[in-house]
TINUFI-338777 format. One record per residue: x, y, z of N, C-alpha, C, O in turn; residue number from 1; residue in three letters. Coordinates in nm, 3 decimals. Example, Ala and Ser with C-alpha at 12.3 -4.5 7.8 and 13.67 -1.06 7.14 Angstrom:
! TINUFI-338777
+---------+---------+---------+---------+---------+---------+---------+---------+---------+---------+---------+---------+-----+------+
|     n_x |     n_y |     n_z |    ca_x |    ca_y |    ca_z |     c_x |     c_y |     c_z |     o_x |     o_y |     o_z |  nr | rest |
+---------+---------+---------+---------+---------+---------+---------+---------+---------+---------+---------+---------+-----+------+
|   1.319 |  -0.569 |   0.780 |   1.230 |  -0.450 |   0.780 |   1.320 |  -0.330 |   0.780 |   1.424 |  -0.332 |   0.846 |   1 |  Ala |
|   1.285 |  -0.225 |   0.708 |   1.367 |  -0.106 |   0.714 |   1.290 |   0.003 |   0.787 |   1.341 |   0.114 |   0.804 |   2 |  Ser |
+---------+---------+---------+---------+---------+---------+---------+---------+---------+---------+---------+---------+-----+------+
END
This chain:
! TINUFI-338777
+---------+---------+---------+---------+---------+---------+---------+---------+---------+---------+---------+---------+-----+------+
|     n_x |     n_y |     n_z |    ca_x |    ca_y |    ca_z |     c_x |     c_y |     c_z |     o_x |     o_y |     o_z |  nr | rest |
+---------+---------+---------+---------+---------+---------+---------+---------+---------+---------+---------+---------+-----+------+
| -14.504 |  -0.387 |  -3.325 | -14.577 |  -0.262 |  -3.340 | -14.492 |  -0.147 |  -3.287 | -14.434 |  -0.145 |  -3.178 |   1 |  Unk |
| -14.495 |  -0.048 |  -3.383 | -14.416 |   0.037 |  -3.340 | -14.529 |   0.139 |  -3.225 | -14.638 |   0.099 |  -3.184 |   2 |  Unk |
| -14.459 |   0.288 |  -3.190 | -14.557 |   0.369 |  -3.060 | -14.625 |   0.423 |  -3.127 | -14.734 |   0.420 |  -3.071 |   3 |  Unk |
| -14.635 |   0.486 |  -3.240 | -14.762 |   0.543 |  -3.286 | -14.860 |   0.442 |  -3.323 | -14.977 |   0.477 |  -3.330 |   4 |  Unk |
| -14.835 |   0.348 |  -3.342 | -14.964 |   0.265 |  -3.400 | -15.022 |   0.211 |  -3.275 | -15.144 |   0.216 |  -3.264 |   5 |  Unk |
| -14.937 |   0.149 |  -3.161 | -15.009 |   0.126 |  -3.059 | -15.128 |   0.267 |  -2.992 | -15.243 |   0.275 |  -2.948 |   6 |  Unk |
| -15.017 |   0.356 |  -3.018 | -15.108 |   0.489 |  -2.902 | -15.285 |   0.492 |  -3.017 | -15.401 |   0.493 |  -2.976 |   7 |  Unk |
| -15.235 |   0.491 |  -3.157 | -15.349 |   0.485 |  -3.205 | -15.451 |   0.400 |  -3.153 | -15.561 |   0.426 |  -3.105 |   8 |  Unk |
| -15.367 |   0.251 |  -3.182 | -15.493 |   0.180 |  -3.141 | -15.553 |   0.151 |  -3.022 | -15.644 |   0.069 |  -3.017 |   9 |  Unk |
| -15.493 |   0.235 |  -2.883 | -15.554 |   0.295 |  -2.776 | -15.636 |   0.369 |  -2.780 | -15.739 |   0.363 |  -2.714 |  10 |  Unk |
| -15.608 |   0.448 |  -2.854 | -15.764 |   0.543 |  -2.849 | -15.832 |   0.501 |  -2.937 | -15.943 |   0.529 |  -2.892 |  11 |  Unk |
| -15.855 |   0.442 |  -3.056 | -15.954 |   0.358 |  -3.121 | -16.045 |   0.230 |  -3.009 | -16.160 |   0.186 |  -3.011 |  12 |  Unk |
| -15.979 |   0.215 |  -2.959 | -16.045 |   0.123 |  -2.839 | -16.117 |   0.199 |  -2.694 | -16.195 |   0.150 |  -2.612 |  13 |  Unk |
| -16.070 |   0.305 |  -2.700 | -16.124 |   0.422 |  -2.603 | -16.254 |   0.516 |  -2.618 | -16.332 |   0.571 |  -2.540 |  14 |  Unk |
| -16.238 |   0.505 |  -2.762 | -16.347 |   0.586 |  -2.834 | -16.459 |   0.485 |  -2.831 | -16.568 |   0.538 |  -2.850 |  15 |  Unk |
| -16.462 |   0.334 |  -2.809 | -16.550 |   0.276 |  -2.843 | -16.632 |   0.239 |  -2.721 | -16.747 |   0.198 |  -2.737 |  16 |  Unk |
| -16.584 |   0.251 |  -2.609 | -16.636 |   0.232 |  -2.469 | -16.713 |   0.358 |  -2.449 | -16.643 |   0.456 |  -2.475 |  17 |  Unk |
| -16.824 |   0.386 |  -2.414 | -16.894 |   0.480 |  -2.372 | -16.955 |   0.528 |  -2.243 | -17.044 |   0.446 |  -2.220 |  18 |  Unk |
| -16.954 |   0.630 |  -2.133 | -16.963 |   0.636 |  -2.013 | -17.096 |   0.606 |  -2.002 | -17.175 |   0.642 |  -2.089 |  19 |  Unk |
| -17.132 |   0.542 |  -1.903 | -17.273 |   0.493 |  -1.834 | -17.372 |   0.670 |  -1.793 | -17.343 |   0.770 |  -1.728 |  20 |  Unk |
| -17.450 |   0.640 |  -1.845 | -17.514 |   0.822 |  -1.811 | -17.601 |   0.726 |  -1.728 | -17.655 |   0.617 |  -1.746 |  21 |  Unk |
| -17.589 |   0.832 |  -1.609 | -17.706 |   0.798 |  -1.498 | -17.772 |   0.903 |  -1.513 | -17.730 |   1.018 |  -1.530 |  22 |  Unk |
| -17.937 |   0.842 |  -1.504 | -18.054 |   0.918 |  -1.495 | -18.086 |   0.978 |  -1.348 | -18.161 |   1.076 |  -1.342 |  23 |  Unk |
| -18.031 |   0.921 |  -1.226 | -18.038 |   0.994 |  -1.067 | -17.869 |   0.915 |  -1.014 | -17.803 |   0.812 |  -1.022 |  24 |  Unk |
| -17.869 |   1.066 |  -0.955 | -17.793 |   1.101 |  -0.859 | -17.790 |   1.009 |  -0.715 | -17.708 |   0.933 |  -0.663 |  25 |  Unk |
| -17.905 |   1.051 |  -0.686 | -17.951 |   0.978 |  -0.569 | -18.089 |   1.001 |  -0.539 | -18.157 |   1.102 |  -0.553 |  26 |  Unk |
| -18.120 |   0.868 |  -0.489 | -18.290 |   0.852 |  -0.514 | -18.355 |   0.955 |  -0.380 | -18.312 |   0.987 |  -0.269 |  27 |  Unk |
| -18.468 |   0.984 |  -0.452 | -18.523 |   1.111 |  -0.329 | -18.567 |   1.063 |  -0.209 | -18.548 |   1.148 |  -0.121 |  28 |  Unk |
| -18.632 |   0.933 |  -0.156 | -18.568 |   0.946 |  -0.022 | -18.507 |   0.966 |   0.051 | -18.540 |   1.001 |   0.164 |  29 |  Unk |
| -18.343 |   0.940 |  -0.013 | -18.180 |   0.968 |   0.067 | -18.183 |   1.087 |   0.099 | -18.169 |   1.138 |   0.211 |  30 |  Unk |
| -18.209 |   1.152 |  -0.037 | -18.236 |   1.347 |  -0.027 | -18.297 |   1.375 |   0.088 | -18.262 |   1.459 |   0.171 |  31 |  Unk |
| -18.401 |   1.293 |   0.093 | -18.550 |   1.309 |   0.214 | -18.467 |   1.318 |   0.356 | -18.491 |   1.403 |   0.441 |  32 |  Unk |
| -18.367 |   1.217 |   0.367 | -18.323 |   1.167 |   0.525 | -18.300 |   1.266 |   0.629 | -18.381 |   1.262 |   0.722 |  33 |  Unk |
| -18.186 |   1.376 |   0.636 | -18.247 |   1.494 |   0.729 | -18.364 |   1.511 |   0.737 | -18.411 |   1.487 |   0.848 |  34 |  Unk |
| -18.455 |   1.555 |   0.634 | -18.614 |   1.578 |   0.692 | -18.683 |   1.487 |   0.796 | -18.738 |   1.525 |   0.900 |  35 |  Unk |
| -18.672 |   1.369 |   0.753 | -18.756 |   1.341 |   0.770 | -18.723 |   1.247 |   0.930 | -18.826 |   1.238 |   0.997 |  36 |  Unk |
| -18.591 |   1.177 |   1.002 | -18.584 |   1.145 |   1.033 | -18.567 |   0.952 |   1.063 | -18.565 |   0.900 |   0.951 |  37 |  Unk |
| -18.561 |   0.894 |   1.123 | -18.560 |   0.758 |   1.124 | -18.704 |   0.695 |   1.114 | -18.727 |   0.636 |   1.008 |  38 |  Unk |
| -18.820 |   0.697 |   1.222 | -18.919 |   0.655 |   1.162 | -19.010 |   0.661 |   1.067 | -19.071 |   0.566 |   1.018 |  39 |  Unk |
| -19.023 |   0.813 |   1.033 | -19.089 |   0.834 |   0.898 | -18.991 |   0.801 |   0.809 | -19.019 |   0.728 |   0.714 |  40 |  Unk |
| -18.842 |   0.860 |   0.830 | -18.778 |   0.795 |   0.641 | -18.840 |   0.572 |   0.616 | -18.856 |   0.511 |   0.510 |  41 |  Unk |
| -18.853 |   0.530 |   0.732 | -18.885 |   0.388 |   0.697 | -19.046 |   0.374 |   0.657 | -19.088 |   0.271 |   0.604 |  42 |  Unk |
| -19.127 |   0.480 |   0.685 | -19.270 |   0.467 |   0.611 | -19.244 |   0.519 |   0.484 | -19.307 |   0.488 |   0.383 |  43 |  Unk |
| -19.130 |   0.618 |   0.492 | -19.143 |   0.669 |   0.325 | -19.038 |   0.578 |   0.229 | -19.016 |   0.593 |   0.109 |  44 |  Unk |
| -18.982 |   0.485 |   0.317 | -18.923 |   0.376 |   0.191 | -19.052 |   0.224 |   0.187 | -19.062 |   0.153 |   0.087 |  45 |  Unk |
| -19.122 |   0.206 |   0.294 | -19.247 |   0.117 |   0.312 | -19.320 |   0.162 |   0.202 | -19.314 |   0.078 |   0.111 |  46 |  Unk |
| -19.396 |   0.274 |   0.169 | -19.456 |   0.320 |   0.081 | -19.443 |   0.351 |  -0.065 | -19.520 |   0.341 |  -0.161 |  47 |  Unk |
| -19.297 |   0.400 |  -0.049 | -19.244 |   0.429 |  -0.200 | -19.169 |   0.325 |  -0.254 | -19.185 |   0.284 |  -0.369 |  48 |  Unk |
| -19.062 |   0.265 |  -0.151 | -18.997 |   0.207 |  -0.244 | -18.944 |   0.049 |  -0.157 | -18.841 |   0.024 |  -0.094 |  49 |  Unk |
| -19.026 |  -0.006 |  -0.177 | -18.999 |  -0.171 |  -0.048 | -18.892 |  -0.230 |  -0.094 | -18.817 |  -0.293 |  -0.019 |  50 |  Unk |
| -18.868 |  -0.215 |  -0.234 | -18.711 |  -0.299 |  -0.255 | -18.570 |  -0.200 |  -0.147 | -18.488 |  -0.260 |  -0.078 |  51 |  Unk |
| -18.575 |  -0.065 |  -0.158 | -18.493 |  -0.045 |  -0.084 | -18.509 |  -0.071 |   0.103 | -18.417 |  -0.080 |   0.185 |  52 |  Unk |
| -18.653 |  -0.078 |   0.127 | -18.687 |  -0.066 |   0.240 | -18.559 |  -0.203 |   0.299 | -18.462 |  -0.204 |   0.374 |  53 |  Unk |
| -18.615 |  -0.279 |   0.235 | -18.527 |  -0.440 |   0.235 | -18.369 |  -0.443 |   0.207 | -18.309 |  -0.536 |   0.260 |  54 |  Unk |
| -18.323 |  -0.387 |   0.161 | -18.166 |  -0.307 |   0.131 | -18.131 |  -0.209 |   0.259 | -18.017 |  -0.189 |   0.301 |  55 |  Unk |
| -18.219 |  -0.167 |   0.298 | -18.150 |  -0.055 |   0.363 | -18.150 |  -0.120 |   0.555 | -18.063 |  -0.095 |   0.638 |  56 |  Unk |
| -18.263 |  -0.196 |   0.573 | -18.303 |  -0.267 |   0.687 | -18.213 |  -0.368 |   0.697 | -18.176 |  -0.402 |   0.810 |  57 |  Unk |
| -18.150 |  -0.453 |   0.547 | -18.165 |  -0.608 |   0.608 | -18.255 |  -0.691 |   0.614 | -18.223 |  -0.809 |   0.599 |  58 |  Unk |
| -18.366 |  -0.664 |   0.632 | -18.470 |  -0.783 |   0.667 | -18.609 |  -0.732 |   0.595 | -18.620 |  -0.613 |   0.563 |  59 |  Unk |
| -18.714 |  -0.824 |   0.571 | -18.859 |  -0.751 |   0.510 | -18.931 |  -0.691 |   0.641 | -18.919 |  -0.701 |   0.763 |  60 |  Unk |
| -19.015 |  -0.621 |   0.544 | -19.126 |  -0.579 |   0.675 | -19.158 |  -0.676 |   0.789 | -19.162 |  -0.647 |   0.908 |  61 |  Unk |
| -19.178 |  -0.789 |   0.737 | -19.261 |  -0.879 |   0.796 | -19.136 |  -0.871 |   0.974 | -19.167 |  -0.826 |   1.084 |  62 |  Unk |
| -19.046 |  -0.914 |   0.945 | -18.956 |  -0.929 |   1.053 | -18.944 |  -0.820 |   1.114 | -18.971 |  -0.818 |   1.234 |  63 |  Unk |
| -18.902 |  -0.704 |   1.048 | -18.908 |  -0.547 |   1.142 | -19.028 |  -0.566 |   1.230 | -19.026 |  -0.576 |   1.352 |  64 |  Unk |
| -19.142 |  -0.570 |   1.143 | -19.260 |  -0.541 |   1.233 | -19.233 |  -0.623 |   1.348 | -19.197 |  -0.575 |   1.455 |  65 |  Unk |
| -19.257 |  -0.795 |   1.319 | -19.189 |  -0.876 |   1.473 | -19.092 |  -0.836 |   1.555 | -19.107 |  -0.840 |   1.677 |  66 |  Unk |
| -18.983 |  -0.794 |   1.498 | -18.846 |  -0.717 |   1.589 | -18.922 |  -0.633 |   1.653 | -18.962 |  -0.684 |   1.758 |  67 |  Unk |
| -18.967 |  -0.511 |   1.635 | -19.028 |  -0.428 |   1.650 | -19.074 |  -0.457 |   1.775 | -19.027 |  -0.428 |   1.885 |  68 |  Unk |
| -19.212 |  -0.543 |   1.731 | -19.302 |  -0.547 |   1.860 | -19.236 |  -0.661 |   1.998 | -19.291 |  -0.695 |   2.103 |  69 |  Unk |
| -19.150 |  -0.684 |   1.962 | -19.062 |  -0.798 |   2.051 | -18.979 |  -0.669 |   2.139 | -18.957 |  -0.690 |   2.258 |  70 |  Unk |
| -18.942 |  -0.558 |   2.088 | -18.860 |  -0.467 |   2.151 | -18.906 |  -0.361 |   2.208 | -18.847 |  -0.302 |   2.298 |  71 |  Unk |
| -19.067 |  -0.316 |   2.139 | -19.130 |  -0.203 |   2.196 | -19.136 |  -0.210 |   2.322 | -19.112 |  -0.097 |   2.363 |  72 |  Unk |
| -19.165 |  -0.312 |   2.452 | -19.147 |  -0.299 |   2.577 | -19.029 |  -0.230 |   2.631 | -19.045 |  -0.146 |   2.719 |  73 |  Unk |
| -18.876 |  -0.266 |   2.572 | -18.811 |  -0.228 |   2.619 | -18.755 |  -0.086 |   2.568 | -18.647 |  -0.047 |   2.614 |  74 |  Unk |
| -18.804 |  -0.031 |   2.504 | -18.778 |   0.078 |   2.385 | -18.863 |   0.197 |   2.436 | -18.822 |   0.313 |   2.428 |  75 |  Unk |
| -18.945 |   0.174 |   2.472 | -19.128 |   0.230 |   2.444 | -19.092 |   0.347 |   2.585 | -19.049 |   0.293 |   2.687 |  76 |  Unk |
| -19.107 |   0.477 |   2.587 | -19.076 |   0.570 |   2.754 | -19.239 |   0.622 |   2.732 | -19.321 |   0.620 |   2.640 |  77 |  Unk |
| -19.235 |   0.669 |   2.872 | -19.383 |   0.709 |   2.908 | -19.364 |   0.873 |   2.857 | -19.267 |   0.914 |   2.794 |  78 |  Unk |
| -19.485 |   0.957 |   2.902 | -19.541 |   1.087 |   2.847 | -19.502 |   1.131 |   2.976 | -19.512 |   1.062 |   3.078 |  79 |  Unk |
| -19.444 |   1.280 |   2.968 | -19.425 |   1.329 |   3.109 | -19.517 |   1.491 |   3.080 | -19.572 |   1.533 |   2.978 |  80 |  Unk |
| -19.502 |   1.539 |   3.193 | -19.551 |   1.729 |   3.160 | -19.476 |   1.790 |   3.072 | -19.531 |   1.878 |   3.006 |  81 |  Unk |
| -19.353 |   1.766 |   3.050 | -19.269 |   1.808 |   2.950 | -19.266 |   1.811 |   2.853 | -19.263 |   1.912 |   2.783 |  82 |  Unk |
| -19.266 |   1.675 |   2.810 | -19.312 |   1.680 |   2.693 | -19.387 |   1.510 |   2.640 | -19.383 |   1.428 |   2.731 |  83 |  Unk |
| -19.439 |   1.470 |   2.532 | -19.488 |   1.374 |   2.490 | -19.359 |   1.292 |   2.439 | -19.260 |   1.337 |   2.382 |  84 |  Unk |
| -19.390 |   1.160 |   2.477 | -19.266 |   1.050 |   2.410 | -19.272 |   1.012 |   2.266 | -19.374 |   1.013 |   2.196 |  85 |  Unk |
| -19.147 |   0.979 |   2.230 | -19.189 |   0.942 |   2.055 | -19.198 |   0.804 |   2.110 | -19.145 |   0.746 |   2.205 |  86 |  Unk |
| -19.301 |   0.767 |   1.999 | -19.309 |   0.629 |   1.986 | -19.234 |   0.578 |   1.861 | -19.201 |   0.630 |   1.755 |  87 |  Unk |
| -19.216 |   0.407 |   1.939 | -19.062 |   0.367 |   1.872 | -19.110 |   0.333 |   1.701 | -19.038 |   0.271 |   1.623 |  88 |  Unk |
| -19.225 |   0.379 |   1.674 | -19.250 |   0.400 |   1.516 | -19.338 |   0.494 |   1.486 | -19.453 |   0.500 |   1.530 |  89 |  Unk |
| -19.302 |   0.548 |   1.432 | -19.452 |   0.663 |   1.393 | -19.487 |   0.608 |   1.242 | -19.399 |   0.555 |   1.174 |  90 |  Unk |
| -19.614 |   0.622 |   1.196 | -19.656 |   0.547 |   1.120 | -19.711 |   0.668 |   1.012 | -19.734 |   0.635 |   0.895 |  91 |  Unk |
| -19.731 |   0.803 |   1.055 | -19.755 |   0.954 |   1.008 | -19.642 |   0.976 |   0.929 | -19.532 |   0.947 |   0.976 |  92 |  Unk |
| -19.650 |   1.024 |   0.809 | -19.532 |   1.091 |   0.742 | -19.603 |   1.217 |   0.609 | -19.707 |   1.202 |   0.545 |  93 |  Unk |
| -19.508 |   1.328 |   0.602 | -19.585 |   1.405 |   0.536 | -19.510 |   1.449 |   0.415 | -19.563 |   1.525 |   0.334 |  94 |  Unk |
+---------+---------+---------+---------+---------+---------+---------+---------+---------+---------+---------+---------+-----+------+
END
């Protein structure tokens, strides 16, 4: 084969592959993450979207929740005059 017929049949084979069009960018929780913080962004992937909740954790609910309550003793600070403590989940999201 001589170079023009190859370069042709490069782009005949180029033309036939077509780019993948994505419908999102990035899914609107991610968008969400400044807002919203660490415990609410995990009620707003619990709620909206549990396959990522499980992608993004590692583990299902079921185990967070156990982790969770296995760690809240050591996690968990008291309320002072200053101010109120976060608790190590907030379960509120808006």
């Amino acid at each position: 084969m001589d170079g023009p017929t190859v370069l042709a049949f490069a782009l005949a084979l180029r033309r036939k592959t077509k780019k993948k069009i994505r419908r999102k960018w990035a899914k609107n929780w991610f968008l969400k993450r400044k807002k919203f913080g660490h415990s609410k962004l995990l009620d707003e992937l619990r709620c909206t979207e549990p396959s990522d909740f499980r992608n993004f954790l590692r583990m299902d609910e079921d185990s967070f929740d156990e982790l969770l309550e296995l760690m809240r003793p050591c996690i968990e600070k008291q309320d002072t005059n200053m101010r109120d403590a976060i608790s190590p989940l907030q379960t509120d999201f808006q």
